[in-house]
C-alpha positions in Angstrom: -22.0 16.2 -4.4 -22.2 15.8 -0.6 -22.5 19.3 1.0 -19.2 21.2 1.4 -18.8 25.0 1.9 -16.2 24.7 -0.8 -16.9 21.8 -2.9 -15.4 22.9 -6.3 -12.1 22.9 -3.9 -12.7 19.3 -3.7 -13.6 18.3 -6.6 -10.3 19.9 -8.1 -8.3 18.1 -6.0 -9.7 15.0 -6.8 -9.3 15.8 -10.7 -5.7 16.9 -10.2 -5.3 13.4 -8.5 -6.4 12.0 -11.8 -3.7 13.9 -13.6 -1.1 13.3 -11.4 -2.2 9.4 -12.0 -1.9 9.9 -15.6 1.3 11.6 -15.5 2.8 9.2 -13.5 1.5 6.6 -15.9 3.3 7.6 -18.3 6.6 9.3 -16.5 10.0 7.3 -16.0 9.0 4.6 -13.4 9.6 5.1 -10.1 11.6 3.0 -7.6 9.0 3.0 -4.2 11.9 0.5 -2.0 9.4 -2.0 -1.4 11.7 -5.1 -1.0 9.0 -7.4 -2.6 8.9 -9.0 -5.5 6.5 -6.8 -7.8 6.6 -4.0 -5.0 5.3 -1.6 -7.5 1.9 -3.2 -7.3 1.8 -1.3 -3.7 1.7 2.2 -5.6 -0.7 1.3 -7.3 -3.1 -0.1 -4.8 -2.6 3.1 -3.2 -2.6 5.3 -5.6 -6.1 4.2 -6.9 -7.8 3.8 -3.3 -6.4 7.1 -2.3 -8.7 8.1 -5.7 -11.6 5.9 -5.0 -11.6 7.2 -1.2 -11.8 10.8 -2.7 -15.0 10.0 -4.0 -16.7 8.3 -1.7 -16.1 12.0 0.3 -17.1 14.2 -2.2 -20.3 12.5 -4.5 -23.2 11.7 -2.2 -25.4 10.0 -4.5 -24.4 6.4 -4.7 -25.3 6.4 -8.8 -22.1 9.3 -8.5 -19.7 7.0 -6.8 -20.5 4.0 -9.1 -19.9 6.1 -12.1 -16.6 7.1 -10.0 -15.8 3.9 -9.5 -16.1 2.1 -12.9 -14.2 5.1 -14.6 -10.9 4.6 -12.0 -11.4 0.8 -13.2 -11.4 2.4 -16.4 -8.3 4.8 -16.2 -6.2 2.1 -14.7 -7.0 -0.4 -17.6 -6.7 1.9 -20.1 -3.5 3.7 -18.5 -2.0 0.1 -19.0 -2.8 -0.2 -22.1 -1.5 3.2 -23.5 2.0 2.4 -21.6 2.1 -1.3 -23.9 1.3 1.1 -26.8 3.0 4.6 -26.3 6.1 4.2 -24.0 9.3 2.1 -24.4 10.4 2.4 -20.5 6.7 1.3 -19.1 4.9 -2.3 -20.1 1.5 -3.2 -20.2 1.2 -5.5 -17.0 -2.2 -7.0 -15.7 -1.5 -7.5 -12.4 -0.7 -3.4 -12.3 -4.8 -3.0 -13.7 -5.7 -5.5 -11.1 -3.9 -3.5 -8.4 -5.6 -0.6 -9.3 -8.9 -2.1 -9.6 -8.4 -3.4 -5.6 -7.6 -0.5 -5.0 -10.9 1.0 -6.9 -12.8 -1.8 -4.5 -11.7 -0.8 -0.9 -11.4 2.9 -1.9 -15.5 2.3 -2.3 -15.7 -0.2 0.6 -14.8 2.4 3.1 -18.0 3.9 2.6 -18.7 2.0 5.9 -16.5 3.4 7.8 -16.3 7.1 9.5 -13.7 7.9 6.9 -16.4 8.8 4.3 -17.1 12.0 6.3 -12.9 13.3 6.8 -13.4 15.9 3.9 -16.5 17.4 4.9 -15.0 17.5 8.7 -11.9 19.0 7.1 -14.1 21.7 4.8 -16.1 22.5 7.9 -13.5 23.1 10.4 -11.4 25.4 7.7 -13.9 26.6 5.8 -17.3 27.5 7.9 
């Protein structure tokens, strides 16, 4: 993990993001007001770089973000896949996993930028 003086506060907020993900997966669907046809694809491009973003702060080691990475791509499949199977007010929709997976792919792209560093800043200024 990159250096925080709190870092299991991190972490747990990033694997309560998870299970806010999964709950919401599998909730009532919710109406975001995004005039657009398939608006819904929004929330989940968001949801899932707001989750890949979290770990490009917290895991240093770039073999730690990968493994983030691929398992978000893996949630959001899977969390599909469980809503064809288990839920009769969700479907199974493809262009939701790809949505996610976009959102998997600039959540890790913005590595480059200062971004990566907002957590740390944030631990540092509240927590030093």
């Amino acid at each position: 993990m990159s250096e925080f003086v709190r870092p299991r506060l991190w972490l747990s907020l990033w694997l309560l993001g998870w299970l806010v993900c999964i709950a919401l997966s599998f909730s009532h669907p919710i109406r975001l007001g995004v005039p657009v046809p398939d608006g819904d694809k929004v929330g989940h491009f968001l949801a899932y770089l707001m989750l890949s973003w979290w770990s490009m702060n917290i895991f240093h080691d770039r073999r730690a973000r990968v493994f983030a990475a691929l398992s978000l791509v893996a949630l959001g499949i899977a969390m599909e896949l469980a809503q064809g199977a288990f839920t009769s007010d969700r479907m199974m929709d493809a262009g939701d996993a790809l949505a996610n997976t976009l959102g998997v792919i600039v959540g890790q792209a913005l590595v480059l930028s200062p971004s990566r560093r907002w957590l740390q800043q944030l631990d540092q200024r509240y927590f030093a």
